[in-house]
C-alpha angles and dihedrals in degrees: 000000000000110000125225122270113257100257088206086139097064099037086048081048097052098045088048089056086044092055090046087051092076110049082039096057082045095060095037085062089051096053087045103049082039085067097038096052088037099048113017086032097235108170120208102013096116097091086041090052104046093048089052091045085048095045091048090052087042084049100058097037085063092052098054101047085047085061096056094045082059098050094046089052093048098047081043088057088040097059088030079065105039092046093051096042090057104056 
């Protein structure tokens, strides 16, 4: 039976994406809190605003590698069945 190809390059690819999030929901807050103090005149929302920015991106990296730890249990308990349903 051929295997599957290592897909090293997506999940590369993926985890690469995931370590950007954070400095990029970082910088998002920032940009926010910049118009807000600039145009609605809010002082002192730039450190709100970037933790938020920070907790949302940490947010989201925990949901996604929950859901491949997920994925990888549940293909575990896949082959686990089909290897003791065959002897």
């Amino acid at each position: 039976m051929a295997q599957k190809p290592d897909n090293t390059l997506y999940l590369l690819g993926k985890y690469i994406g995931l370590a950007t999030l954070l400095p990029a929901g970082a910088f998002a807050g920032y940009l926010i809190a910049r118009f807000l103090e600039r145009y609605i005149h809010w002082a002192g929302l730039l450190p709100f605003a970037i933790i938020l920015g920070v907790v949302a991106s940490l947010y989201k990296i925990v949901e996604e590698l929950l859901r491949d730890v997920r994925r990888a249990e549940e293909r575990e308990r896949r082959n686990a069945a089909g290897k003791g349903g065959s002897q």
